[in-house]
Structure formats: structure tokens, C-alpha cells
C-alpha positions in Angstrom: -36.4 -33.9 -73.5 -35.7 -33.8 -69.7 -31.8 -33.3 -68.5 -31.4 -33.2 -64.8 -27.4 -32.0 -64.3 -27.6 -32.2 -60.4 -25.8 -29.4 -58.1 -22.7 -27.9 -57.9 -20.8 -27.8 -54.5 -17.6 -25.8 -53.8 -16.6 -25.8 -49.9 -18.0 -22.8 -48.8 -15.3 -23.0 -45.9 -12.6 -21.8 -48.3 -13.8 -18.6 -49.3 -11.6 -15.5 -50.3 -12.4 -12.1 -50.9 -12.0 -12.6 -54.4 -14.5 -15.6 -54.6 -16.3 -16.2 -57.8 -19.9 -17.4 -57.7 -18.3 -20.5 -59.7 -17.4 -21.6 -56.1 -20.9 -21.3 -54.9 -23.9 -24.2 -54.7 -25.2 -24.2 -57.9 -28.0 -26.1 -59.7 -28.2 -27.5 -63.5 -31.7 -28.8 -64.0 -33.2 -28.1 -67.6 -36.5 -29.1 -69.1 -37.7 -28.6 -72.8 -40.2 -26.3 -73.0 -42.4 -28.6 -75.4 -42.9 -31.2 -72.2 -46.4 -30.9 -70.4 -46.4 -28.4 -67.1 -46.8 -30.7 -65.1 -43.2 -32.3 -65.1 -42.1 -28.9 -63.8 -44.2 -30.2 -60.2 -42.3 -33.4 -60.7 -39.2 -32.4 -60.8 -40.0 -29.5 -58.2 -41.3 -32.2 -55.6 -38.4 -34.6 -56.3 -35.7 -31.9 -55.2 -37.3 -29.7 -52.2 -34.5 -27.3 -52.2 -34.3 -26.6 -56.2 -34.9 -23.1 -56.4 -35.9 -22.9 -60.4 -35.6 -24.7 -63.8 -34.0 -23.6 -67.0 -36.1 -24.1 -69.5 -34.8 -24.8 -73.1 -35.9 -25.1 -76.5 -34.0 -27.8 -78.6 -31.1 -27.6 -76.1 -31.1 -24.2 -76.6 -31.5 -22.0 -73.2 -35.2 -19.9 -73.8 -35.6 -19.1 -69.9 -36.2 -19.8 -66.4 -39.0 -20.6 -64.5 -38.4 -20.2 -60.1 -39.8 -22.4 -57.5 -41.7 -19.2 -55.7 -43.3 -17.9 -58.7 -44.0 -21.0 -60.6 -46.4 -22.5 -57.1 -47.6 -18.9 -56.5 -49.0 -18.7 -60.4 -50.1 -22.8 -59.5 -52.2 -21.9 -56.6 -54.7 -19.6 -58.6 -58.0 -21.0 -59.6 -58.0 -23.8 -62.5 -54.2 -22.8 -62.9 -53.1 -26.6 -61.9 -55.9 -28.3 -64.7 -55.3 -25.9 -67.5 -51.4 -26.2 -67.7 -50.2 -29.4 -66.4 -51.5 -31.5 -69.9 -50.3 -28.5 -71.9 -46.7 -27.1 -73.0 -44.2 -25.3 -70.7 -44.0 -22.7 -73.4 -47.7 -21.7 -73.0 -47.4 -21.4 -69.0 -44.2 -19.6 -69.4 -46.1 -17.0 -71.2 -48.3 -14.9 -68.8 -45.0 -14.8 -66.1 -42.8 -12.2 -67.6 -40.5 -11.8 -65.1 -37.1 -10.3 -65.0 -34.3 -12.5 -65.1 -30.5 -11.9 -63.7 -28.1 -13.5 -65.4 -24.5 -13.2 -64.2 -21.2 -14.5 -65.4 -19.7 -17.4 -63.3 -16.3 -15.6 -63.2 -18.3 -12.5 -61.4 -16.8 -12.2 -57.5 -18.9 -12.7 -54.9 -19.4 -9.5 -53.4 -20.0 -7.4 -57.0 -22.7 -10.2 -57.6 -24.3 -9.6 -54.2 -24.1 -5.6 -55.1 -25.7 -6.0 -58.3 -28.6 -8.6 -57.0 -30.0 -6.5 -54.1 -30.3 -3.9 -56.8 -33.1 -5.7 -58.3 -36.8 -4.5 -58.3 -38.9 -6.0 -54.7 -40.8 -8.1 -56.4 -38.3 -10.1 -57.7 -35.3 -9.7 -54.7 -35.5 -13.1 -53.7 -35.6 -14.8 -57.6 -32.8 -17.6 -58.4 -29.5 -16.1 -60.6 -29.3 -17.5 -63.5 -25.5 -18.0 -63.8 -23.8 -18.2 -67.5 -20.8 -20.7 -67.5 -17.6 -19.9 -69.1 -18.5 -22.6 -71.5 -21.7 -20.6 -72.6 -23.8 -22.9 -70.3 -26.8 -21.8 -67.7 -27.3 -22.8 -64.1 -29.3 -21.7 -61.3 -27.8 -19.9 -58.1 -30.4 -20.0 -54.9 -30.7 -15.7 -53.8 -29.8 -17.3 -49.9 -26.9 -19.2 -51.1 -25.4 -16.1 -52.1 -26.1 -14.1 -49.4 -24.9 -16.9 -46.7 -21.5 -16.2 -48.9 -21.7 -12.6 -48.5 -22.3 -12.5 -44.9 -19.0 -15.3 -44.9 -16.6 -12.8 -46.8 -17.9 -9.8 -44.9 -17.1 -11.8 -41.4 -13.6 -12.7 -43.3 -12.9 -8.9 -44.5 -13.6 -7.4 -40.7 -11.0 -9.8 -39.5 -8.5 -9.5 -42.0 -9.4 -5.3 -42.1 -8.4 -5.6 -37.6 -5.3 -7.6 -38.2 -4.1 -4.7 -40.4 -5.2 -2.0 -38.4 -3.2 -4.0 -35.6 -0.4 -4.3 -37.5 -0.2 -0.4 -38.2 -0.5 -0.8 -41.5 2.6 -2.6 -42.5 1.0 -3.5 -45.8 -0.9 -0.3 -47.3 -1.7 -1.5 -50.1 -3.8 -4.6 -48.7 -5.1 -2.1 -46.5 -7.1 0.0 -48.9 -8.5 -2.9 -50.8 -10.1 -4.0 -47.8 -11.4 -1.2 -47.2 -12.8 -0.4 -49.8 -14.0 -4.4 -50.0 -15.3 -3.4 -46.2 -17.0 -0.3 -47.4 -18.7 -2.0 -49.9 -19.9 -4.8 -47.9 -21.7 -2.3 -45.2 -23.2 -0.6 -48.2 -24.3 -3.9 -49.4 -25.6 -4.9 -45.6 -27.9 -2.4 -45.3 -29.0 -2.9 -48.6 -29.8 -6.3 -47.8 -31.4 -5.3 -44.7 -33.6 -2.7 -47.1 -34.4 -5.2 -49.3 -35.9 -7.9 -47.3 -37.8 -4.9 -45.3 -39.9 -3.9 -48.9 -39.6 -7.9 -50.1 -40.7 -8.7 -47.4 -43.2 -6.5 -45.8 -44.3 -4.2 -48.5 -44.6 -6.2 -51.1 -45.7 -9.7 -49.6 -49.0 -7.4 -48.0 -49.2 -5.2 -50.9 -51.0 -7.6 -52.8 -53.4 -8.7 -49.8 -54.0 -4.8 -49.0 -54.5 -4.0 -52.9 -57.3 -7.0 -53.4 -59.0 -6.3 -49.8 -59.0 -2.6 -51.1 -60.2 -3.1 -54.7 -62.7 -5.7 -53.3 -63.8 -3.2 -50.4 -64.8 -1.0 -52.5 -67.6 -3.0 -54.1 -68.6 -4.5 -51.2 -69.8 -1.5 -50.0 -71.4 -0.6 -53.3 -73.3 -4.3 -53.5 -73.9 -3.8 -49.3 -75.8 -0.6 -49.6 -78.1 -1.9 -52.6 -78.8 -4.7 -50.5 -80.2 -2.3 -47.6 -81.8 -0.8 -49.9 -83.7 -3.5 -51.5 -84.9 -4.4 -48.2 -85.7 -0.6 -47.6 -87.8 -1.0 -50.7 -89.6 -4.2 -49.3 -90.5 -2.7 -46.5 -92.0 0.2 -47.8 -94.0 -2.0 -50.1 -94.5 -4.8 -47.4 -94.9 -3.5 -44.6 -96.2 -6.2 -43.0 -94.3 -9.7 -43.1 -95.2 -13.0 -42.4 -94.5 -14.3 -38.9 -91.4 -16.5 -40.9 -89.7 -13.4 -41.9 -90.4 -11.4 -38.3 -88.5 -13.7 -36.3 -85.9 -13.6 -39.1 -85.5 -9.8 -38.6 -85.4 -10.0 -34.6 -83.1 -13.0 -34.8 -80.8 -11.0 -37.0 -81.7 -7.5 -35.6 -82.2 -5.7 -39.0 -82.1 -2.1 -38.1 -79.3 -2.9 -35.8 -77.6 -4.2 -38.7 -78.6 -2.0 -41.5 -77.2 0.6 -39.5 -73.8 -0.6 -38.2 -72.6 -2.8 -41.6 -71.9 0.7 -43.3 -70.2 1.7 -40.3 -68.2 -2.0 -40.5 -67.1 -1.6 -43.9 -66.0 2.3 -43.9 -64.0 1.0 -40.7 -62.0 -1.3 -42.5 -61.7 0.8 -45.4 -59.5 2.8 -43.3 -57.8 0.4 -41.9 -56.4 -0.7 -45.8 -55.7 2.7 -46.2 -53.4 3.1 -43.0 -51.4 -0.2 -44.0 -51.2 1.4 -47.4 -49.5 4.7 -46.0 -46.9 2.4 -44.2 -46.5 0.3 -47.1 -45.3 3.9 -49.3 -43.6 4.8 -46.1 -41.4 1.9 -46.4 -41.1 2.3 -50.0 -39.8 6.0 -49.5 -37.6 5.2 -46.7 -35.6 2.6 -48.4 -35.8 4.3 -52.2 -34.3 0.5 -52.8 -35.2 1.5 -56.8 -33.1 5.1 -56.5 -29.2 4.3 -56.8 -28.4 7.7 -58.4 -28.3 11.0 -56.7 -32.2 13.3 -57.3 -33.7 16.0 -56.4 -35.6 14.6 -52.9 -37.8 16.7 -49.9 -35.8 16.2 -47.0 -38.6 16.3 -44.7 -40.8 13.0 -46.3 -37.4 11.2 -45.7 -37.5 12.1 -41.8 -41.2 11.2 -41.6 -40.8 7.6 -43.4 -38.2 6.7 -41.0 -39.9 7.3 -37.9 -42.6 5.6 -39.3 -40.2 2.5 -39.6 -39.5 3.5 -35.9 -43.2 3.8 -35.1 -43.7 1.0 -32.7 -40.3 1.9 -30.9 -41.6 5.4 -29.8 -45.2 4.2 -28.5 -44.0 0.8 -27.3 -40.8 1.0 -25.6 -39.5 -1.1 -22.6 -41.2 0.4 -20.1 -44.5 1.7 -21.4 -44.3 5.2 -21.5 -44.0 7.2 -25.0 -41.6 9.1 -26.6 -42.5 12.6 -27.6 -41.3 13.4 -31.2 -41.4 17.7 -31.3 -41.1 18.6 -35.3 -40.0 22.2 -36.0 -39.7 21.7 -39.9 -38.5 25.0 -41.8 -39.5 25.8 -45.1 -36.8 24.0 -47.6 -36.2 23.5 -51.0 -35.9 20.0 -52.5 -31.9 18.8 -51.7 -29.8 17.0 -54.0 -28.7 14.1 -52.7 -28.7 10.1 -52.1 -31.8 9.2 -50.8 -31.5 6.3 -49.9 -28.3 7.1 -47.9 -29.3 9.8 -46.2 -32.4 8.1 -44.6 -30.0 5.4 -43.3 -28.1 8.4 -41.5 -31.3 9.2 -40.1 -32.6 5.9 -38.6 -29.0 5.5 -37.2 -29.4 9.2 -35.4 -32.9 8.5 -34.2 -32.2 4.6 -33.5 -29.6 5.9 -30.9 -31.6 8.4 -29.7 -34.4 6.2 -28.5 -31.7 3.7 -27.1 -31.0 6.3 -25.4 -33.8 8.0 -23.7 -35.0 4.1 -23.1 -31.6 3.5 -20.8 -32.8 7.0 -19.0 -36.3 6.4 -18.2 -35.0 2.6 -17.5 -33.0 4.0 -14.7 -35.7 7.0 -13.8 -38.3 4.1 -13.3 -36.5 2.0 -10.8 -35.7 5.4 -8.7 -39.6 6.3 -8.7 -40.5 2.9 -7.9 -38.2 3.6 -4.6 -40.0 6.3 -3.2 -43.2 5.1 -4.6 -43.7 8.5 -7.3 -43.9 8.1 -11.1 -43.1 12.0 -11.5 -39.6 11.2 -12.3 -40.7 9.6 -15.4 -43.4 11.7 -16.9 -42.9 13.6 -19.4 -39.3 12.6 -20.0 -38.7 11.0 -23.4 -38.4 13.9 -26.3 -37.0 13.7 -29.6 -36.2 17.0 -31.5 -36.3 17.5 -35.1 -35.2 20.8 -36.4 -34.1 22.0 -40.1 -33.3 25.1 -41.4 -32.0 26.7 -44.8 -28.9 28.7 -43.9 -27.7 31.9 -46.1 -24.9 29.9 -47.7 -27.8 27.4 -49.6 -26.7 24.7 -46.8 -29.9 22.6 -45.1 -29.3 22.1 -41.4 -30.8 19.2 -39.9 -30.6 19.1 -35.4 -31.6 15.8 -33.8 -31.6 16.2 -30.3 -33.0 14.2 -27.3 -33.0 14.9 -23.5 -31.6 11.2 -22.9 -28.5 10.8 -20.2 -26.2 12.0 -22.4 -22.5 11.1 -23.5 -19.2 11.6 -21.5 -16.6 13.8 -23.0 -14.0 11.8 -22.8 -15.9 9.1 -25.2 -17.4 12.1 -27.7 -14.1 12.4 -29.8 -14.5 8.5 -30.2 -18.2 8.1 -31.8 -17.4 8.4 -35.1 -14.3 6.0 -35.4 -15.8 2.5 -37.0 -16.7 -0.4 -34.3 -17.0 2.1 -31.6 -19.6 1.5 -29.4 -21.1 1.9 -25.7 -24.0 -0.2 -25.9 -23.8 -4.0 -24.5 -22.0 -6.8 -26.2 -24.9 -7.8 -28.8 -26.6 -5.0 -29.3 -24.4 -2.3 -30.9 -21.9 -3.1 -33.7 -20.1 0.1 -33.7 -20.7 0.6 -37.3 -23.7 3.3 -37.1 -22.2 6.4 -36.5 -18.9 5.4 -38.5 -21.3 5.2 -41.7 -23.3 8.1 -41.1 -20.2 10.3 -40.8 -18.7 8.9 -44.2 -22.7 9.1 -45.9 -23.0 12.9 -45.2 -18.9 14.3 -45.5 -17.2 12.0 -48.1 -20.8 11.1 -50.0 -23.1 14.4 -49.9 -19.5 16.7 -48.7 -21.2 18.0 -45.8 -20.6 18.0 -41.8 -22.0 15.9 -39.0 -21.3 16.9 -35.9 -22.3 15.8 -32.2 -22.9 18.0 -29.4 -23.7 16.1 -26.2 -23.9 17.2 -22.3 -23.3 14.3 -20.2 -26.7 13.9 -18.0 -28.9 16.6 -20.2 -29.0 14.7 -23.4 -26.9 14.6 -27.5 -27.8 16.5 -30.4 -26.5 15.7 -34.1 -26.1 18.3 -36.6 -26.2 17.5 -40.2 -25.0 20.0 -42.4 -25.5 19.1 -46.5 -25.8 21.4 -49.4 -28.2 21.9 -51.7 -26.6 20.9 -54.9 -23.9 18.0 -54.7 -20.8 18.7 -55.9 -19.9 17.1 -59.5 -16.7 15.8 -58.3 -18.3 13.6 -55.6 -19.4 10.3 -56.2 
């Protein structure tokens, strides 16, 4: 039994903060799982934009089977000819993925907060969505984040007016803030997410079968070479045929460099495996709670992420980072969190130095002398474990520096000195609520206009209880 329900459409237009995902696109296509497999290409070609089919048994829901996984599993070897005479129910065995299922009267934003919480390798999955009537339909992961990124727009406008108004209505106020705090948390989040989802994991599995593959090539290369080692000893004198095969090919030539070929690439795999765990342990996407985390691999992951900023900058020249780690202890704290205070701190930093050795390039250019630029951009990183069991962390750079009439300013949200289009403000604003209201800590900025800016981050080793 087939039943195709069609889509869902609310006007997207007429959001609220308090939208349900009942106003969202939604889709109601169902398929016994007794039909043969391949109906599910059927009904997956007739509707290009149908992100996954509920499968049922009897009319009863049994599970879901998406668009992305169902073509991914498809494109394997003798997949398509073994399962498209056979039942759904047999296919639907060897996927065992996680399913989301979320109730229709759920708001948009705590349904958005709950998704990006999901494992990588299922972040961009359809939501299965329960009706009120005890029904299932499909929500597309895109169609809930273009409603997201709608309310968030509608929350910064509504969260100004107030703030203009001088908060006439209190009230209102603090439930869009705390709507608007949720939604940055729920930004970067999504910007995390698609990072691992999209990086990590969609070259994890290439890097992981090059690797395991690698390994055995180099086993089956070298008992080649030495099979024809072995021939040679024994034959030491080939026919003409095979001669002009060796020179053509230039065997010892070979037989010496293929080794060299294959360790080469070997650790290549294993560089884009360290960036692959560096992503991983910058975003800590699957570490929600507070932990016990070393302060210094959470430095280290993010300026990996920032990798190609420092060697490949605007105008060519590299950025120095100078590390002076103390010994510390592991910190309690939010991982997660606290590495997005970091990549804001060192994000500005290079923005910095970048505007300083802009400006220091066109003046050597001038006089014709590139002494002006050498040597210029360095990033500090210092920590240090104070008496009172507090973890100091210094981020300084020798950029240009901040005036000190803007320097009581930095931390106040949508504050910003950078072009139209390439700050939001927001940066500094969330790192300063991340390390005092969330770890109950200090961050502090001490900046000499035209020598350079250096944060201090101040956290302690044990969280309080009462935070959260």
C-alpha cells in the first residue's frame, strides 16, 4: 500500500517567536514496508525536493528512510539489483540510523536547539514530526534552519526597538533576551555543526578507506618488488621482450621511488586525519555538559581551524604564533564554549595585525623598503596557574591597537569597528557572557592604541555548582 499525503505549507512570512514547527513546510509521504525497494526510487525521482519517506507496516508508522542515506546506501556495489525486487523491510535493516522525532506543537527555536544537538553524521537527517493527532510527517533539516535564521532576524529587531524604547516593557524585554541568547548559542552551533558535517565527516570516510587501503597497498607493492627481485636473481638474463619492458618502464627507477610514493601519501592521510580530530575537538559538538578538559588542546584545535588565516593572509606574509604554555591542570568547564571565546579573541587578532601590515605595506612600497613589514605580525599565547587555583589565559598581538575612548565599548553586544559586512558586533559581547556569567570568571582587555590589544581570561578550576 502506497499513500502519498503531499506537503504542508504555512507562510513562512508570518512567523512569531513563538512559531511551532506545525507552521513549517512539511511532507506526508508513506510507503508499506512490504512494497519492493524500488518504489522508494520512484517516488524519490517523482518529488526532487522530498527529503525522506515514512515507512509503515499495516498503516502503522515502523520508520523512516531519508533521501541522503537511502541514494548513499544505493550507490554501493550490487546495492540497486539486490533490493529493488525485494521488501523495504529487508533494505531498511542494515541502515540503523537515529531518528528525531519531535512534537508538531514544539516552537521553532527549541526544535532548532534540540536538532543541532544531534551526532555529525546524522546533522543534516529529515525530523520526523508527530502530529497532535498521533500522525508522522517529515520536516526538511534546511527548512528549519531557513526558519531559525527568520525568527533570529525578527528577535534582533524586536530586542533594538526595546532597547530604543528604554525598556518601557520589561517584561517583553527579558524574554527576548533570553529568546536572543539562545539563538546566538544556537548560531554558532549551527555554524559548528555544518563545520564537522560537513568537513569532518563527509572526508572522514574517504581519508579512513584511502588509509585502510594504503596500508595494504604497500604490503601487496613491496611483495611485488620482491617477486621481481626474486626473478632476477634467478633470471638474470631476460629476453630482449622483457629488456625493453624494464627500460621503457625504468624498473630500478621505480622499485625504488614507489615505496617512497606510497609512505608519502601515507602521511598525507595522516595530516588530514589530525585536522579532521582537530575539528572534532574544537567544536566538542557531542559535549553539551560541563567536563574536566586540557585547556591547551582547546587553544591548539582552534588555531588549527585558523591555520590558513596565519600563513595565507592578504598580503602574503605570516603570522607568528609565540606559545608560552604553563604547566596546568585539567579545568572544569564548557568546552565547547570556551573554544568559541577563543577563535573570537584570535579571529580579531589576526583582523587586526592584517589591517596593520595592510597599511605598513603601502608605506614600504613608498620608499621602495619592505623592512617595515618584516617581522611584524605576532600572536601571544600565555597561561598560567595562579595561587588562588584560577587559570590565566593572555592573548596578545602587536596589531595597531584600540583607541581608549572605544575600549569601554567592546564588550556591549553589536559593537563593532570593523566595515559594514564584516563584523556583527556579537564576538566580544558573547565571549564576555561565555567566561563571567557561564564559567564565573573575568575577561578583560588591555589595549595601547598603535602597540597592539591583549585579552585576559581569568576562569577557575572547578565551576561553581550554582552556575549553569
Amino acid at each position: 500500500m502506497l499513500t502519498i499525503g503531499g506537503t504542508t505549507n504555512a507562510n513562512e512570512s508570518n512567523l512569531r517567536l513563538e512559531s511551532t514547527l506545525q507552521e513549517l513546510l512539511s511532507w506526508q509521504v508513506h510507503i508499506e514496508v512490504e512494497r519492493p525497494g524500488n518504489d522508494l526510487s520512484i517516488l524519490f525521482n517523482q518529488e526532487p525536493l522530498l527529503p525522506g519517506i515514512i515507512l509503515n507496516n499495516n498503516q502503522e508508522y515502523v520508520g523512516m528512510i531519508s533521501r541522503r542515506k537511502f541514494f548513499e546506501y544505493m550507490s554501493h556495489p550490487y546495492s540497486l539489483a539486490l533490493f529493488s525486487t525485494k521488501p523495504i523491510k529487508i533494505l531498511y535493516k542494515f541502515f540503523q540510523t537515529e531518528i528525531l522525532a519531535i512534537s508538531e506543537d514544539m516552537s521553532i527555536v527549541k526544535a532548532t536547539e534540540i536538532t543541532l544537538q544531534r551526532p555529525p553524521q546524522i546533522a543534516y537527517e529529515p525530523i520526523l514530526v508527530k502530529t497532535t493527532c498521533g500522525k508522522y510527517k517529515l520536516l526538511d533539516f534546511h527548512q528549519l534552519l531557513l526558519a531559525y535564521s527568520q525568527i533570529h532576524v525578527l528577535t534582533l529587531v524586536q530586542l533594538q526597538q526595546v532597547e530604543e524604547q528604554s525598556r518601557v516593557a520589561k517584561a517583553g524585554f527579558r524574554d527576548l533576551q533570553q529568546n536572543y541568547t539562545r539563538l546566538i548559542q544556537n548560531e554558532k552551533m549551527a555554524a559548528l555543526g555544518q563545520l564537522v558535517a560537513g568537513i569532518a565527516h563527509e572526508i572522514n570516510n574517504p581519508v579512513n578507506f584511502i588509509a585502510g587501503n594504503l596500508v595494504h597497498a604497500i604490503e601487496y607493492s613491496q611483495n611485488l618488488l620482491n617477486l621481481i627481485r626474486l626473478y632476477q636473481q634467478c633470471y638474470p638474463e631476460p629476453e630482449a621482450d622483457i629488456k625493453t619492458a624494464i627500460a621503457q618502464i625504468e624498473l630500478d627507477f621505480l622499485t625504488t621511488d614507489l615505496p617512497r610514493l606510497l609512505t608519502s601519501m601515507e602521511v598525507g592521510t595522516k595530516r588530514i586525519e589530525q585536522i579532521i580530530l582537530s575539528l572534532r575537538n574544537f567544536s566538542r559538538l557531542d559535549e553539551s555538559e560541563k567536563k574536566l578538559v586540557d585547556i591547551h588542546e582547546g587553544i591548539d584545535s582552534t588555531l588549527t581551524i585558523l591555520q590558513s588565516r596565519l600563513q595565507n593572509n592578504q598580503i602574503g606574509a605570516n603570522i607568528n604564533i609565540i606559545k608560552e604554555y604553563s604547566d596546568l591542570p585539567q579545568v572544569e568547564c564548557y568546552a565547547g564554549l570556551l573554544n568559541q571565546v577563543f577563535m573570537n579573541i584570535l579571529a580579531n587578532a589576526i583582523d587586526a595585525i592584517e589591517e596593520s601590515l595592510v597599511t605598513c605595506t603601502e608605506r614600504s612600497r613608498s620608499i621602495s623598503h619592505s623592512s617595515l613589514v618584516r617581522d611584524k605580525g605576532k600572536i601571544f599565547i600565555r597561561t598560567q596557574l595562579t595561587d588562588e587555583n584560577q587559570v590565566i589565559i593572555r592573548i596578545s598581538d602587536n596589531g595597531p591597537g584600540i583607541p581608549e575612548n572605544l575600549q569601554k565599548q567592546l564588550f556591549d553586544p553589536f559593537f563593532t569597528t570593523k566595515p559594514v559586512g564584516k563584523g556583527t558586533g556579537l564576538g566580544l559581547s558573547i565571549s564576555y557572557q561565555i567566561v563571567v556569567e557561564k564559567h564565573g570568571g573575568h575577561l578583560q582587555c588591555i589595549s595601547t592604541f598603535g602597540k597592539g590589544t591583549e585579552f585576559i581570561i581569568e576562569i577557575p578550576i572547578h565551576l561553581n555548582s550554582e552556575l549553569v
